[in-house]
N, C-alpha and C positions, 0 to 999 in steps of 0.2 A: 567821952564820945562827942558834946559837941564841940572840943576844939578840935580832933581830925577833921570833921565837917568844917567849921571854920577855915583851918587853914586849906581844905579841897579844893573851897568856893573862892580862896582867893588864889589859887593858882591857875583853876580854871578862867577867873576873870583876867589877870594876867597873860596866859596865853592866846584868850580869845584878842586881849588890846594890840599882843603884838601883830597877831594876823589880819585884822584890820588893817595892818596898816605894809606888807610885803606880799609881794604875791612874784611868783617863778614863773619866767616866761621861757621860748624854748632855746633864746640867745643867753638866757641868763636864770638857771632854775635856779628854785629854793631848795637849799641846804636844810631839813628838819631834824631834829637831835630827838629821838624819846631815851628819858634815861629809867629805868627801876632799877631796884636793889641788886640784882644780880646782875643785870647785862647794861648794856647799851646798843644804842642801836643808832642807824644814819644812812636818809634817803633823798637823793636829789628829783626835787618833784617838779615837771611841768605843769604848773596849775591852769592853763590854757586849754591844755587837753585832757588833762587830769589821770596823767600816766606820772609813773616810776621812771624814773628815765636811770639807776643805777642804786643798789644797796648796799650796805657793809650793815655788820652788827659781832658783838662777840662769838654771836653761835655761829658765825660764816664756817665753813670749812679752812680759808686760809688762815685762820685766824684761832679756832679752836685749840688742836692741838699743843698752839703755842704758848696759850694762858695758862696760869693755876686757877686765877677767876676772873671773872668779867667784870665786875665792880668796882674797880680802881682806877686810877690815873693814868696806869701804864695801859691797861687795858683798852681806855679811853684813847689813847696816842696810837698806839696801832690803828685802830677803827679809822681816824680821823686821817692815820696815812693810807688805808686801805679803800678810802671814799674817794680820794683825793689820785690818786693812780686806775681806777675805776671811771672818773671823770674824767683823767687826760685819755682813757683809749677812746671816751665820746667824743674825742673833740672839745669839751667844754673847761673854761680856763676860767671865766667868771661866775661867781654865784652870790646868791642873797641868802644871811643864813638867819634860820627860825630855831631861836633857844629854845623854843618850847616853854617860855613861859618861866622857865626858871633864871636864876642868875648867872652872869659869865663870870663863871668860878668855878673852880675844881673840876672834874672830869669835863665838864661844856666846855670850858676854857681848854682843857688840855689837848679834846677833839678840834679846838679850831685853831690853835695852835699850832698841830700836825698836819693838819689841813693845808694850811697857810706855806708850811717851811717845805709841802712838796709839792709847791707850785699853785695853788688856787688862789685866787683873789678874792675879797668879800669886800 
């Protein structure tokens, strides 16, 4: 029990470090990843005004029917191309993105990879 709490408190310090330090404006939102066990998710945020400016997640409806599960790499790469075609109907071609605190590895990495290869800049 107290190494889940361990390892909590240092994810949550983690995440708190990297948002100190990015912040989404409405020329250039942030890209925020939350990943759990089952899904994933990803929202480009204007923190200026502190709206949603665009969503994708596994449980989108484009995206649903297409998976077996949400929890994977592949799953991940859709999402990150489905952010990323979401943001070009905004207009928006640049973003700042917030791993959330975890590592750029596996599903993080694989969302901003897809991201990246349809069209977005970070």
């Amino acid at each position: 029990m107290a190494l889940i709490k361990k390892k909590r408190m240092g994810h949550l310090r983690r995440r708190r470090r990297v948002r100190q330090k990015i912040s989404g404006t409405g020329n250039r939102p942030r890209l925020s990843v939350f990943r759990s066990t089952k899904h994933i998710y990803a929202q480009l945020i204007n923190d200026e005004l502190g709206v949603t400016v665009a969503e994708a997640s596994t449980l989108s409806p484009e995206l649903k029917e297409n998976l077996s599960t949400g929890g994977n790499v592949t799953a991940a790469e859709s999402v990150g191309a489905l952010i990323a075609q979401k943001a070009k109907q905004q207009k928006i071609e640049v973003v700042v993105f917030d791993r959330g605190g975890h590592l750029y590895h596996g599903r993080i990495k694989a969302l901003a990879e897809a991201a990246k290869a349809e069209g977005l800049k970070f």
